[in-house]
N, C-alpha and C positions, 0 to 999 in steps of 0.2 A: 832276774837277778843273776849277775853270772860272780860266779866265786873263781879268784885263781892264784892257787898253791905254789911256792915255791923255797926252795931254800934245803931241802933234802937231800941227803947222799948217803958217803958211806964214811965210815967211822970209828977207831978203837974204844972199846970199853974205855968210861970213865971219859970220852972228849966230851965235846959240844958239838952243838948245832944252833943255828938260829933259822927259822923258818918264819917266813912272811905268807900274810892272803890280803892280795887288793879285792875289794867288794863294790860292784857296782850298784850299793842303795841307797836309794833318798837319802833318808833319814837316817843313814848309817848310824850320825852316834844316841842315836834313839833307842838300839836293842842291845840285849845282851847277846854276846858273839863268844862265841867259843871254838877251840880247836879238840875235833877226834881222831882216834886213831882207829885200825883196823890190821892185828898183828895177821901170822901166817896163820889159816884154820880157827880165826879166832872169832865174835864177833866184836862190831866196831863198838868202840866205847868213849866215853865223853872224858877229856885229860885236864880241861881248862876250861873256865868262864871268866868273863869280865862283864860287869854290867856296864848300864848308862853312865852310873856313879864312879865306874872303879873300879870296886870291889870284887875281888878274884875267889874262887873258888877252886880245888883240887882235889882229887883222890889222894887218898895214902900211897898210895904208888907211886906217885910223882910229888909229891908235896916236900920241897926244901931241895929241889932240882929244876921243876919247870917255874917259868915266869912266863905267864901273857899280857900282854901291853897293847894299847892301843892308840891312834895316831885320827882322832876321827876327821881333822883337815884334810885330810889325807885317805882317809876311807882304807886305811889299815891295818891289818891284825898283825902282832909278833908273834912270836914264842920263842923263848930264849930257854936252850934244854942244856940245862949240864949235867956229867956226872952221868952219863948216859949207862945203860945197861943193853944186854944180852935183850932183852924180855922188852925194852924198848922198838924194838926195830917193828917195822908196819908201815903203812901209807897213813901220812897225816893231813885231813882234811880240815877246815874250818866252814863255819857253820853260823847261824843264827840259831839259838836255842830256846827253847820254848819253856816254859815254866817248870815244867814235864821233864825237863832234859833232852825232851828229843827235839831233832835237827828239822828246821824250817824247810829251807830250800833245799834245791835240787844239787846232791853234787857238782865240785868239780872234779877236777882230774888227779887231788892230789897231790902229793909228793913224796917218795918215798926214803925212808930214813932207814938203813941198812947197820948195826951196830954187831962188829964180830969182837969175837973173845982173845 
């Protein structure tokens, strides 16, 4: 499976961002796929889910700012971040997630979202 990140930079408080991951799986729209992040000194945490169905899930930390979308002809992930903060900024991976929350496969590379004050 190779996963790969893209769509990341840098940013004033309060823009957007839109970040994509093309997925090289079968069955792509068979899992639920989500996107993490991995702030400075922090550990990586889970931002976004989308199932099979749809159906999205979010932390309070992002909830009524991130939107994940999915495109499964296409075998790709969005995420459309507004309203960005400080506390936002990290390298955002996407992932297949496991019931668990934790991330299936193997990283990719990334991309990193830089949000200054």
């Amino acid at each position: 499976v190779q996963l790969v990140e893209s769509g990341g930079g840098l940013v004033h408080s309060g823009g957007s961002l839109r970040l994509s991951c093309t997925a090289s799986l079968m069955f792509f729209s068979g899992y639920t796929m989500g996107w993490y992040r991995q702030g400075p000194g922090k550990e990586r945490e889970l931002v976004a889910t989308i199932n099979a169905g749809g159906m999205t899930m979010y932390p309070e930390s992002v909830k009524g700012r991130f939107t994940i979308t999915r495109d499964n002809a296409e075998k790709t992930l969005k995420l459309q971040m507004n309203s960005l903060k400080v506390e936002d900024t990290g390298v955002y991976y996407c992932n297949r997630v496991a019931r668990t929350g934790a991330p299936i496969d193997y990283w990719g590379q990334g991309t990193q979202v830089t949000v200054s004050s």
